[in-house]
SEFIKOL-826762 format. One record per atom (N, C-alpha, C, O): residue in one letter; atom name; x, y, z. Coordinates in steps of 0.02 Angstrom, whole numbers, plus 50000, padded with zeros to 5 digits. Example, Ala and Ser with C-alpha at 12.3 -4.5 7.8 and 13.67 -1.06 7.14 Angstrom:
# SEFIKOL-826762
<site residu="a" atome="N" X="50660" Y="49716" Z="50390"/>
<site residu="a" atome="CA" X="50615" Y="49775" Z="50390"/>
<site residu="a" atome="C" X="50660" Y="49835" Z="50390"/>
<site residu="a" atome="O" X="50712" Y="49834" Z="50423"/>
<site residu="s" atome="N" X="50642" Y="49888" Z="50354"/>
<site residu="s" atome="CA" X="50684" Y="49947" Z="50357"/>
<site residu="s" atome="C" X="50645" Y="50002" Z="50394"/>
<site residu="s" atome="O" X="50670" Y="50057" Z="50402"/>
This chain:
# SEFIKOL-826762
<site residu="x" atome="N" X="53410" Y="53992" Z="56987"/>
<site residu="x" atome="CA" X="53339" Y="53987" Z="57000"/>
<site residu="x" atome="C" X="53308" Y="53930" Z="56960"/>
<site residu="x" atome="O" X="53262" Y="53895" Z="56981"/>
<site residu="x" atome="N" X="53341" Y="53923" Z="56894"/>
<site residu="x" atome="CA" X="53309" Y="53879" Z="56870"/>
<site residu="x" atome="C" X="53303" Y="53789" Z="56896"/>
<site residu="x" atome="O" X="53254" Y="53752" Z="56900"/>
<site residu="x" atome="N" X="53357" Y="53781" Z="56904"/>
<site residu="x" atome="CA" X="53380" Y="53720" Z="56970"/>
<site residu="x" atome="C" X="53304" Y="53717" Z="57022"/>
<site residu="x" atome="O" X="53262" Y="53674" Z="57007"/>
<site residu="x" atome="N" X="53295" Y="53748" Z="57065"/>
<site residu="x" atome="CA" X="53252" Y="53752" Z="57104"/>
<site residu="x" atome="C" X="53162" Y="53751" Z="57062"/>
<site residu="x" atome="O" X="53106" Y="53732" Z="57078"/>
<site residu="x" atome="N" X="53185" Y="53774" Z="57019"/>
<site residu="x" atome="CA" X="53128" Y="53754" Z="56986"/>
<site residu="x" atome="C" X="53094" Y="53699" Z="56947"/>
<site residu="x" atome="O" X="53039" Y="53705" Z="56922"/>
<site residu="x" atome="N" X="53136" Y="53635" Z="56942"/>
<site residu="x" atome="CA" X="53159" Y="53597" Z="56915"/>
<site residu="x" atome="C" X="53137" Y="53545" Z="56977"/>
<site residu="x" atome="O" X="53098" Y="53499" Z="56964"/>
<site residu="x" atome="N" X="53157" Y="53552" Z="57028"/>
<site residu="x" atome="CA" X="53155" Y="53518" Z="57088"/>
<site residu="x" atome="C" X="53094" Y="53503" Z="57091"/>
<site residu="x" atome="O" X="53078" Y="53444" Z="57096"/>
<site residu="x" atome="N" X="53022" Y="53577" Z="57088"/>
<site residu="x" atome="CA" X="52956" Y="53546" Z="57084"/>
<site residu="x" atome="C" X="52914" Y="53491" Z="57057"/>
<site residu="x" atome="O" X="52861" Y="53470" Z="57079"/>
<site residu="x" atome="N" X="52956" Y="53469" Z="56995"/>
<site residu="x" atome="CA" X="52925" Y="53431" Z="56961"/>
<site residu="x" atome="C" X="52954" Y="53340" Z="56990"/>
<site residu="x" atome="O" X="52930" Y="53288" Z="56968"/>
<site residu="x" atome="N" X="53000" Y="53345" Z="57035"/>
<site residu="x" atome="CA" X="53039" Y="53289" Z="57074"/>
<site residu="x" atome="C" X="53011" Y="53278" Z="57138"/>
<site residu="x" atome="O" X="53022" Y="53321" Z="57181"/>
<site residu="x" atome="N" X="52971" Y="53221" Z="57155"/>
<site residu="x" atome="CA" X="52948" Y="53175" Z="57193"/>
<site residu="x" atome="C" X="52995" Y="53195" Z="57260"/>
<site residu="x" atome="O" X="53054" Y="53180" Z="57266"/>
<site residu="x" atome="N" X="52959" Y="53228" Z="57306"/>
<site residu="x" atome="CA" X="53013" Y="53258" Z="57365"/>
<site residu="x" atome="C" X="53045" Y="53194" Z="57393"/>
<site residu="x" atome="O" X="53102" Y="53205" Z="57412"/>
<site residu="x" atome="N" X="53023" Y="53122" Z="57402"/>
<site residu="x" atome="CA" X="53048" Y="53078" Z="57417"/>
<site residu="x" atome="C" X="53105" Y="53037" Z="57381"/>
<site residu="x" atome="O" X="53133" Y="52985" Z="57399"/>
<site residu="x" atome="N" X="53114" Y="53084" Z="57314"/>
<site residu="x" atome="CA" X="53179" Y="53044" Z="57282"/>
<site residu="x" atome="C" X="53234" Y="53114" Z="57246"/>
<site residu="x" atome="O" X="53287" Y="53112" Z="57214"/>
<site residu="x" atome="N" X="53206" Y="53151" Z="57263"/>
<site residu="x" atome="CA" X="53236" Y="53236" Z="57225"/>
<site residu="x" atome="C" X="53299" Y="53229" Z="57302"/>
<site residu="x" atome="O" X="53292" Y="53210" Z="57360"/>
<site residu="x" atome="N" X="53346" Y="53249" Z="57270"/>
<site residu="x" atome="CA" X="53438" Y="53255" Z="57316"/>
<site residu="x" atome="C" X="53410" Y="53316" Z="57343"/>
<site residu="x" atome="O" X="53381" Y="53362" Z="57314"/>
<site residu="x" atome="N" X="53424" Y="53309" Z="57400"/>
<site residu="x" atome="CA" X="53436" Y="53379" Z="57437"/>
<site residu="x" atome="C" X="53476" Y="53457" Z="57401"/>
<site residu="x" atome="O" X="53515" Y="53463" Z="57354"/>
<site residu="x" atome="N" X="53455" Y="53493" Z="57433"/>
<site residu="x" atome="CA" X="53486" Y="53556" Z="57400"/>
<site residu="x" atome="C" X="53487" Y="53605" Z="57472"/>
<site residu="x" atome="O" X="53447" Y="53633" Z="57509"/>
<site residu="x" atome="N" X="53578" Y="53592" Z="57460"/>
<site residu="x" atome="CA" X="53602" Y="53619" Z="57519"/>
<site residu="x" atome="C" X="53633" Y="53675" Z="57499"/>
<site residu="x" atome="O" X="53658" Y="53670" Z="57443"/>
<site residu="x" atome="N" X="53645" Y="53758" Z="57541"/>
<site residu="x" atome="CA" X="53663" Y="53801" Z="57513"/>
<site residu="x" atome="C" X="53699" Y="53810" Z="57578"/>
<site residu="x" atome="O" X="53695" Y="53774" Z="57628"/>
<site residu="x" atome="N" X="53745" Y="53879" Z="57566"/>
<site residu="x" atome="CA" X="53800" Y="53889" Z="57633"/>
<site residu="x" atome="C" X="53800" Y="53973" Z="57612"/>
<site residu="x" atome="O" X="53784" Y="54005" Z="57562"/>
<site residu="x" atome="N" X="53822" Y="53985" Z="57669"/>
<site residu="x" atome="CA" X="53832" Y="54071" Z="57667"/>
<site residu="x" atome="C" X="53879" Y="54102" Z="57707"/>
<site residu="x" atome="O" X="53874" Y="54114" Z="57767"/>
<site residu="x" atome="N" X="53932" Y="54117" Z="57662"/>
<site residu="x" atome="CA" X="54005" Y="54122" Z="57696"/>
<site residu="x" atome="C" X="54032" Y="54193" Z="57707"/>
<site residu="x" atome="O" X="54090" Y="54214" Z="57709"/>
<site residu="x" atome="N" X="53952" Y="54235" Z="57717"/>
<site residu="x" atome="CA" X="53970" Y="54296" Z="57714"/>
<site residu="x" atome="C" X="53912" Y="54336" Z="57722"/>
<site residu="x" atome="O" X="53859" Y="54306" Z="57715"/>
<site residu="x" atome="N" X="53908" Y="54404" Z="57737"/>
<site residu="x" atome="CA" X="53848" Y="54469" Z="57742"/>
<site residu="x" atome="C" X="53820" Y="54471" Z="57660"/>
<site residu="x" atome="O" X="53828" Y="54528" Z="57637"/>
<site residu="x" atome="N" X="53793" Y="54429" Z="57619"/>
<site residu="x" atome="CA" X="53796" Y="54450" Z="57556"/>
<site residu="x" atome="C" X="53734" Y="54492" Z="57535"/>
<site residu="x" atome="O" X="53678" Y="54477" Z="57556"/>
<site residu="x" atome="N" X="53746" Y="54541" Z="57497"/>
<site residu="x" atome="CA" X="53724" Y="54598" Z="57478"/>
<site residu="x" atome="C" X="53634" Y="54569" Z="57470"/>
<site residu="x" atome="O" X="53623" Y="54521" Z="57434"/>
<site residu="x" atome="N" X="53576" Y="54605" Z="57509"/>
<site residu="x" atome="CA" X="53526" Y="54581" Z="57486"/>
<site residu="x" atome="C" X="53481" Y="54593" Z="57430"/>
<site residu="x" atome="O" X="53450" Y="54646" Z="57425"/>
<site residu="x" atome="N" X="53475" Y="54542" Z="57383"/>
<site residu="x" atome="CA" X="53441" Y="54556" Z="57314"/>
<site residu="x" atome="C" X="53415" Y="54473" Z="57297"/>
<site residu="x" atome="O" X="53420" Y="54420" Z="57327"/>
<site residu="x" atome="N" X="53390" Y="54495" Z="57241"/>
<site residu="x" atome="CA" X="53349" Y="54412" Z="57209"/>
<site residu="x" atome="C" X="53409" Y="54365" Z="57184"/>
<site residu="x" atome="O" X="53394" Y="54306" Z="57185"/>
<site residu="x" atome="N" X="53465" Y="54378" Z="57164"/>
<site residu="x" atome="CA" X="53515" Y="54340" Z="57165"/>
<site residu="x" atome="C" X="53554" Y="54303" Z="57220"/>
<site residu="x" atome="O" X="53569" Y="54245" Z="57208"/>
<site residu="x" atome="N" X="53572" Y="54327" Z="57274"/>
<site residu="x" atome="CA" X="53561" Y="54315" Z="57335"/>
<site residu="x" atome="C" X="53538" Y="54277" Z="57368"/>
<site residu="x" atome="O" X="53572" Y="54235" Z="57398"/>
<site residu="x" atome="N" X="53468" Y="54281" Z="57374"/>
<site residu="x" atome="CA" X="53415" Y="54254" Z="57409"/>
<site residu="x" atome="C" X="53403" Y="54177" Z="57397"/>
<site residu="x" atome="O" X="53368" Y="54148" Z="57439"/>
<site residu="x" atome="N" X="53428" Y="54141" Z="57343"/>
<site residu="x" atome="CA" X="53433" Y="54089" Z="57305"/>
<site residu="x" atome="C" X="53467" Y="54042" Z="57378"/>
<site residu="x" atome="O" X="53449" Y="53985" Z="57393"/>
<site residu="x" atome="N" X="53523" Y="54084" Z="57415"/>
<site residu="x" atome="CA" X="53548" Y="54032" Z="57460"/>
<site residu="x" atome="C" X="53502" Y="54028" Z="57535"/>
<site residu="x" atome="O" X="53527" Y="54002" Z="57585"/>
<site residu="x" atome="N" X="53439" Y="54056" Z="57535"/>
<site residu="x" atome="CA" X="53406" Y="54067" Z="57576"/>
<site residu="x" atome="C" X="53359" Y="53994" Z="57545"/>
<site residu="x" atome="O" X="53319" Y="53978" Z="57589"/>
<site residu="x" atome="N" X="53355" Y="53966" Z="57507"/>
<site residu="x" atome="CA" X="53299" Y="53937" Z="57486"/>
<site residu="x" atome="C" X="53321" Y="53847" Z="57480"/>
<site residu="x" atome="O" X="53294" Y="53807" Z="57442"/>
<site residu="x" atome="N" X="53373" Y="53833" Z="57526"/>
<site residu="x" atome="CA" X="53402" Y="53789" Z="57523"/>
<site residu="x" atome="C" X="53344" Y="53727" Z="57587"/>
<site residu="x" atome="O" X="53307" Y="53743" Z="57634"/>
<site residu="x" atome="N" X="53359" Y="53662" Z="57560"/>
<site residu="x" atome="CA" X="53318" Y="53622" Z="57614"/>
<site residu="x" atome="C" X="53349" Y="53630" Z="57687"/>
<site residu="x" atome="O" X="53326" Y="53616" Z="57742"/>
<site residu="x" atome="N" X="53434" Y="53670" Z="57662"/>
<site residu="x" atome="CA" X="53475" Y="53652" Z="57723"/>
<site residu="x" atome="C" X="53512" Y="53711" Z="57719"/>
<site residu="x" atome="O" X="53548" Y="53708" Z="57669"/>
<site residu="x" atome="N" X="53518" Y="53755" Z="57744"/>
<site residu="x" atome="CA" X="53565" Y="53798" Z="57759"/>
<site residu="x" atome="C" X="53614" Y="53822" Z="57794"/>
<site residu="x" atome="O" X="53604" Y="53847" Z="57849"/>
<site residu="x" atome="N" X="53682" Y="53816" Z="57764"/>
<site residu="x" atome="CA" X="53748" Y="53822" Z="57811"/>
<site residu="x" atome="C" X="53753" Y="53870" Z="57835"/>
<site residu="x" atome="O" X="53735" Y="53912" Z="57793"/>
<site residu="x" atome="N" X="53773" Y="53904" Z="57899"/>
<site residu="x" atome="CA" X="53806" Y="53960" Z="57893"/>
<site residu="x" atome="C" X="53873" Y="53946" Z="57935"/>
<site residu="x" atome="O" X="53887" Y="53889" Z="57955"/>
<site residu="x" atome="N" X="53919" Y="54012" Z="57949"/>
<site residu="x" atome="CA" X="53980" Y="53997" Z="57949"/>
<site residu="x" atome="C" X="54006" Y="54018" Z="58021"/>
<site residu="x" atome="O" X="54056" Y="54002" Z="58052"/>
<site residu="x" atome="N" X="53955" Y="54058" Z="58035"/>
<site residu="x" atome="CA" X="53949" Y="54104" Z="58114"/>
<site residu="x" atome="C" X="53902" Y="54128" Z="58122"/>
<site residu="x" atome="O" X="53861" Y="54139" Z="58078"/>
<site residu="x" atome="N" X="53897" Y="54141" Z="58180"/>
<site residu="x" atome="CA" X="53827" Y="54175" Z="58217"/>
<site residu="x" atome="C" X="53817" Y="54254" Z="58224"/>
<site residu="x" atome="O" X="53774" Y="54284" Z="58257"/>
<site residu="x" atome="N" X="53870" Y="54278" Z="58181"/>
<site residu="x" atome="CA" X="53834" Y="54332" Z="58142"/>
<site residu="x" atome="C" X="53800" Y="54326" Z="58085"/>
<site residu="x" atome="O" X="53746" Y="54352" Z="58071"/>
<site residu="x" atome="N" X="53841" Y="54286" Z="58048"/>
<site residu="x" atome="CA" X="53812" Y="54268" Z="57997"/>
<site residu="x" atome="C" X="53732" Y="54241" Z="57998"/>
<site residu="x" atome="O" X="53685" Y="54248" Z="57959"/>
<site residu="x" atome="N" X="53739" Y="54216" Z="58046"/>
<site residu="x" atome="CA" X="53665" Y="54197" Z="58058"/>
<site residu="x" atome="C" X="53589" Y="54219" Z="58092"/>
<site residu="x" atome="O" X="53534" Y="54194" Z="58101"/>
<site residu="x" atome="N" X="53632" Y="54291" Z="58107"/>
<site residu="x" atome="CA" X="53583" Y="54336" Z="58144"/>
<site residu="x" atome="C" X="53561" Y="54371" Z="58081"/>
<site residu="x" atome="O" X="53504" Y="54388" Z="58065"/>
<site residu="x" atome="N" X="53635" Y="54381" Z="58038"/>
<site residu="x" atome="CA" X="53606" Y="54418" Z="57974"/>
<site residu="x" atome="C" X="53552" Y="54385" Z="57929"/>
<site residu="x" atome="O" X="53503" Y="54412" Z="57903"/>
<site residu="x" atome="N" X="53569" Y="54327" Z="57927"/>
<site residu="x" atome="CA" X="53537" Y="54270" Z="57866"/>
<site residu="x" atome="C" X="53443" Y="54285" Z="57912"/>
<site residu="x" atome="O" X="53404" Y="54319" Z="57878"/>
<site residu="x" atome="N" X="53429" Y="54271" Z="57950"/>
<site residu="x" atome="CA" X="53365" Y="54274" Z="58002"/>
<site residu="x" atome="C" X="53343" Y="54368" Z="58001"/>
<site residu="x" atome="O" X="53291" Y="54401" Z="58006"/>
<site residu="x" atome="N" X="53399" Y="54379" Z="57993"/>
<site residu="x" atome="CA" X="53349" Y="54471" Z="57990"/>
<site residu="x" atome="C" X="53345" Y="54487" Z="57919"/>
<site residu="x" atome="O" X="53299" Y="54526" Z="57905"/>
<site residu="x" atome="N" X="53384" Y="54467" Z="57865"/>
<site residu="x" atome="CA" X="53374" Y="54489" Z="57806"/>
<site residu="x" atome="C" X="53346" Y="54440" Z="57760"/>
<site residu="x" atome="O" X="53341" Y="54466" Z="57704"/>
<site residu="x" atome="N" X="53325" Y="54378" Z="57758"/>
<site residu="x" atome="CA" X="53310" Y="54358" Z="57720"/>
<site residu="x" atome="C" X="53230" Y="54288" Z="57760"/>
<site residu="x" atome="O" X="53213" Y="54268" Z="57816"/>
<site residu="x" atome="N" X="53210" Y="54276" Z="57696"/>
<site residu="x" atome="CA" X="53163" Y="54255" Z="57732"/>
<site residu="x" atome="C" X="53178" Y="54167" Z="57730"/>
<site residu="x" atome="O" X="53173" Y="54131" Z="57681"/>
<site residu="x" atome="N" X="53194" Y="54149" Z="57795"/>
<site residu="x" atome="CA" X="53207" Y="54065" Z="57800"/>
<site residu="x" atome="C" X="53201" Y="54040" Z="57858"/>
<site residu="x" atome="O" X="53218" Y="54063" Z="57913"/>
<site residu="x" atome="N" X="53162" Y="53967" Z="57837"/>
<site residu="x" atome="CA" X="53151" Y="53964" Z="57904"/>
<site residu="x" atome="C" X="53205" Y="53947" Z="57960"/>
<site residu="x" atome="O" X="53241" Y="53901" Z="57941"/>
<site residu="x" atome="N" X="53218" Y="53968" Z="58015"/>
<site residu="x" atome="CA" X="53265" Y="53948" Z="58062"/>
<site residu="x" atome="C" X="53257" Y="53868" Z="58076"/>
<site residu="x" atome="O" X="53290" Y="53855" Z="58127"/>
<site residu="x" atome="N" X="53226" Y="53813" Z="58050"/>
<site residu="x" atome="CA" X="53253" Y="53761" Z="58093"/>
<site residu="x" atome="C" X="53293" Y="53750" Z="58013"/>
<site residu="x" atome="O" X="53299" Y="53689" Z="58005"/>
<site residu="x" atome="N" X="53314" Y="53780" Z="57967"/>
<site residu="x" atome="CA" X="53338" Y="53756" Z="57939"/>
<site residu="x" atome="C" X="53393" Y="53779" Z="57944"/>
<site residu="x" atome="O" X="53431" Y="53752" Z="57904"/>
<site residu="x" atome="N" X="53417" Y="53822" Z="57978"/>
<site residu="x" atome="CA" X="53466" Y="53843" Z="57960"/>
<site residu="x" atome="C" X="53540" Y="53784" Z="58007"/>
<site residu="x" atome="O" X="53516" Y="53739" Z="58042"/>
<site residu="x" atome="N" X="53602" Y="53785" Z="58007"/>
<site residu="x" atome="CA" X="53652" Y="53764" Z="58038"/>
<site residu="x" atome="C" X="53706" Y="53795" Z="58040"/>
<site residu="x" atome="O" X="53733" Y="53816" Z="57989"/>
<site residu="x" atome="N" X="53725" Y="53802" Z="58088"/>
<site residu="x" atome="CA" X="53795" Y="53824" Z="58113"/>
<site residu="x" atome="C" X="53854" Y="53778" Z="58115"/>
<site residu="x" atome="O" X="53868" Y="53738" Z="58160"/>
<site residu="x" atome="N" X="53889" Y="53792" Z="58051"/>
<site residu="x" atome="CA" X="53969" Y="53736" Z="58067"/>
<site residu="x" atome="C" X="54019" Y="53793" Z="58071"/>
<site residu="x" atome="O" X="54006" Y="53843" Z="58038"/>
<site residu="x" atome="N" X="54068" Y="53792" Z="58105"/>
<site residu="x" atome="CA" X="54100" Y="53846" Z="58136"/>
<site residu="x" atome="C" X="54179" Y="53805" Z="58154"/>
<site residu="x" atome="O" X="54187" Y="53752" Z="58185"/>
<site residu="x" atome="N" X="54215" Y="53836" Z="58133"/>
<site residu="x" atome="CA" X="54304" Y="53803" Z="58153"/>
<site residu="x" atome="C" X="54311" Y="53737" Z="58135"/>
<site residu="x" atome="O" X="54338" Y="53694" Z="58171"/>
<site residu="x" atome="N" X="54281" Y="53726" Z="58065"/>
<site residu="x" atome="CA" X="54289" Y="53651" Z="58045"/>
<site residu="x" atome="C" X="54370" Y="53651" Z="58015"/>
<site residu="x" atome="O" X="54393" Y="53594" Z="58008"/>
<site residu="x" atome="N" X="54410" Y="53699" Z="57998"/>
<site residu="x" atome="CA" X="54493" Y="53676" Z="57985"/>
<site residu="x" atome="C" X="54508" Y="53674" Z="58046"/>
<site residu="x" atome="O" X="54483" Y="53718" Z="58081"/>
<site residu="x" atome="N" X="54548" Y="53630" Z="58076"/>
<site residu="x" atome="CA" X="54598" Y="53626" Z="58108"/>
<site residu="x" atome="C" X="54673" Y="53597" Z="58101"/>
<site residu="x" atome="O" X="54693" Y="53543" Z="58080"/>
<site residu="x" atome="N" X="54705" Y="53647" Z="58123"/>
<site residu="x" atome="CA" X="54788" Y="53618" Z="58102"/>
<site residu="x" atome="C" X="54821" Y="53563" Z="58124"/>
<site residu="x" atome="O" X="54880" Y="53550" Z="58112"/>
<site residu="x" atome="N" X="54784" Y="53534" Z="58155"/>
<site residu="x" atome="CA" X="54836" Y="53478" Z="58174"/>
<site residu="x" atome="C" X="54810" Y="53420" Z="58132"/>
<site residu="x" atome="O" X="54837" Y="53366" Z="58140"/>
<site residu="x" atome="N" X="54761" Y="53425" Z="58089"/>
<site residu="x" atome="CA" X="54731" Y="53373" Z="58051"/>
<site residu="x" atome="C" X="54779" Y="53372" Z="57989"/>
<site residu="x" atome="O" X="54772" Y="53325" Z="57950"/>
<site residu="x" atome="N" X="54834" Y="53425" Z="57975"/>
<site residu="x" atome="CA" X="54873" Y="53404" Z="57925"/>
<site residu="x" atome="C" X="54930" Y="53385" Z="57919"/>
<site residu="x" atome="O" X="54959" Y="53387" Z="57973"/>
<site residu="x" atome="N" X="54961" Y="53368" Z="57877"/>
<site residu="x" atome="CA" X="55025" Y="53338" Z="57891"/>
<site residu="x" atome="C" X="55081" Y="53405" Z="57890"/>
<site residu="x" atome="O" X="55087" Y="53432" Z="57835"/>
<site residu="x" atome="N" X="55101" Y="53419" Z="57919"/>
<site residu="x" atome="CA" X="55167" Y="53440" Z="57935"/>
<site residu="x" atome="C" X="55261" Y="53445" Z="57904"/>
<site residu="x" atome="O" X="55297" Y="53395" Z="57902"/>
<site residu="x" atome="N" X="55283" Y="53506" Z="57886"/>
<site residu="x" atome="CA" X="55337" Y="53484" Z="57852"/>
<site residu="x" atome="C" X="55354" Y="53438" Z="57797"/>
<site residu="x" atome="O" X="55390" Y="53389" Z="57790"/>
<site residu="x" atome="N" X="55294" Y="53487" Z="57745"/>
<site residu="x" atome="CA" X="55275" Y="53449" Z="57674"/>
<site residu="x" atome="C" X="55339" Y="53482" Z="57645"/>
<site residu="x" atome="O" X="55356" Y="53540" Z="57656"/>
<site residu="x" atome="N" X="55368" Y="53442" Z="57610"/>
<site residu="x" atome="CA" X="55419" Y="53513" Z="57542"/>
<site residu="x" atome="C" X="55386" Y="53472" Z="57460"/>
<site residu="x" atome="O" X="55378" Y="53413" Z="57448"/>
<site residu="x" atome="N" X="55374" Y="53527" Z="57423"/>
<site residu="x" atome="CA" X="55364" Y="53508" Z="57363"/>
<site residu="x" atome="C" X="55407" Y="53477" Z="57346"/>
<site residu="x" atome="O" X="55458" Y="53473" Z="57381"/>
<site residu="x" atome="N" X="55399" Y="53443" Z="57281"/>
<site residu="x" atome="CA" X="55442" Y="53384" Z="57253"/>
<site residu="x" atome="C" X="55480" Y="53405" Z="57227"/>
<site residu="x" atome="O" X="55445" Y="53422" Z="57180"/>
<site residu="x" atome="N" X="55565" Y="53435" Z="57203"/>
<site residu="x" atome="CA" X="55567" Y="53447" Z="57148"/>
<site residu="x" atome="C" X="55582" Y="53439" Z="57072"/>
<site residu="x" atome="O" X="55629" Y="53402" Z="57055"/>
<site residu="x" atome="N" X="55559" Y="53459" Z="57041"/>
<site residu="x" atome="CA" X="55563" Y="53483" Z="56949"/>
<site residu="x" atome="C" X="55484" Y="53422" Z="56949"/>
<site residu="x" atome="O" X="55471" Y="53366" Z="56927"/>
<site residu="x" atome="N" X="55451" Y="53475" Z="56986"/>
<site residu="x" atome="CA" X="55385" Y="53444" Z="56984"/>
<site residu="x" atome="C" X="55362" Y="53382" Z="57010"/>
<site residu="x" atome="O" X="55303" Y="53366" Z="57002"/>
């Protein structure tokens, strides 16, 4: 909380963004709610995001949906560790 509070006193035209993500149903309380208060808010699915919109208070154009960003073929393949480290 204190972070965000900190931000007030920063010129909105030069203060870094404050992006938060929500990778889950998380329990609702004042600890919590901290990722509701982001300029930008991730979420991870569209449950997630029905939840984030019924339980907490934010506005929807902020919110975003990134969804199946690993994919396997982006890695390399038939790695073996090195060995004796």
């Amino acid at each position: 909380m204190g972070m965000l509070f900190c931000f007030k006193f920063v010129e909105k035209n030069i203060r870094p963004a404050f992006i938060t993500t929500f990778h889950g149903a998380y329990s609702v309380n004042k600890y919590s709610s901290i990722m509701a208060k982001g300029d930008m808010v991730i979420v991870v699915s569209k449950t997630i995001k029905k939840y984030v919109l019924k339980n907490y208070k934010v506005d929807k154009k902020k919110l975003f949906l990134i969804i199946e960003v690993f994919q396997k073929k982006n890695f390399l393949r038939n790695i073996m560790p090195l060995e004796n480290g």
